[in-house]
C-alpha positions, 0 to 999 in steps of 0.5 A: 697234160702238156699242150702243143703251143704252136697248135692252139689257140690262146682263148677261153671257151668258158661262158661268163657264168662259168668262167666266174666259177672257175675262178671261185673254184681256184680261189678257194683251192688256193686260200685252202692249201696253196702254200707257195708261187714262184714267177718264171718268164713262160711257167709258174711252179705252184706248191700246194698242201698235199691233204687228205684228197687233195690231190683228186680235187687239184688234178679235177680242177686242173683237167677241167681248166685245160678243157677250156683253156687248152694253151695251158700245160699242167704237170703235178708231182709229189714232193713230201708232203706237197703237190708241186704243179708247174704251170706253163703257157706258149709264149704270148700268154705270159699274162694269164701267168700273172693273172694266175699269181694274181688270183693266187695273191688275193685267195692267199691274202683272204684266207689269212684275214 
């Protein structure tokens, strides 16, 4: 799922009903079964829990984000008993990496509360 970066543009066609889903639907993955978030200059390696289903749930998610925001590059692999994704971004969108760690922060920190 890796995009050509020089060919896409950086935006999201996501309405504002649907985008506010979007980001509940990543909340509610990360508080679940994020377990780790490394900040790199244009990627972002997430680790998630590898449960029962999990995989299915995250690669939807994942397919459904990179319909709507198509500069994103999503690769996801088994490693133990985890699912790395390695989230990267043409260079320019570095933000919505931060927006991500961001969103992945807060979702953490609720679900410990």
């Amino acid at each position: 799922m890796q995009p050509n970066p020089s060919a896409l543009a950086i935006a999201c066609t996501l309405s504002p009903g649907d985008y506010a889903e979007r980001l509940r639907a990543f909340r509610r993955l990360f508080a679940a079964s994020l377990r780790g978030v490394r900040r790199e200059p244009t990627h972002l390696p997430l680790t998630f829990e590898d449960g029962a289903g999990r995989e299915g749930e995250l690669r939807d998610l994942l397919r459904r984000e990179q319909e709507c925001c198509p500069f994103f590059g999503f690769a996801v692999a088994a490693a133990g008993d985890a699912l790395v994704v390695e989230v990267t971004v043409p260079d320019g969108a570095e933000e919505c990496l931060d927006d991500l760690v961001r969103l992945a922060g807060r979702a953490r920190a609720g679900s410990r509360a």
